[in-house]
C-alpha positions, 0 to 999 in steps of 0.5 A: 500500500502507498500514500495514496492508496492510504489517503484515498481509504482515509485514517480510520479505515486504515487502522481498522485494516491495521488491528485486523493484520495485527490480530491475524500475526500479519505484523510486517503487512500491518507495519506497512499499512501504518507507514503508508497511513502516517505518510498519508496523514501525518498528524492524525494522533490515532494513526500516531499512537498506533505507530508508535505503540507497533514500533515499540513492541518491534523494539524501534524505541527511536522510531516509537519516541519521535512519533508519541513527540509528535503526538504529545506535540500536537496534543499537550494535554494528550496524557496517555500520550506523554506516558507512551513517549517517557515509557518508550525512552525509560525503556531503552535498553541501553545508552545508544538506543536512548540517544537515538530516540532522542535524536528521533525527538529532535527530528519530529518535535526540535522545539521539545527536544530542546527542553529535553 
């Protein structure tokens, strides 16, 4: 699936193609379908929070980091949000991986990176 492909079903459907992968193991076709998703809407903050949550259970914690920023970001009182993204960087298993979030954090929000 592409951008478009994405853009033309809309955000929910989307997820709802996304759970329905993730139910069945379908894992790297669902990773797929939420790429296209979040390339097609980039703001929408349940495709974010999807994402996000898949790609920290994939150990992507970088990935996952700057795509609950983003989310936070968008949503500064989005509480489950801040949890997701303190969850993901307390998570990091070592040094490196929470550099890369943190620079993942700089890529998608620089303004809280900064704070950071």
């Amino acid at each position: 699936m592409t951008a478009l492909d994405a853009a033309a079903i809309g955000p929910a459907t989307v997820l709802q193609q996304a759970h329905e992968l993730l139910a069945t193991e379908a894992r790297a076709e669902a990773r797929v379908l939420l790429e296209a998703g979040i390339a097609a809407f980039p703001d929408d903050p349940d495709l974010l929070r999807a994402c996000g949550t898949v790609w920290a259970g994939d150990g992507d914690a970088a990935r996952a980091a700057g795509l609950f920023a983003r989310l936070v970001a968008l949503d500064p009182a989005d509480g489950p949000g801040w949890v997701s993204w303190a969850t993901t960087l307390a998570g990091a298993a070592d040094r490196g991986a929470l550099d890369d979030a943190a620079a993942a954090l700089a890529r998608e929000n620089p303004a809280s990176a900064r704070a950071w």
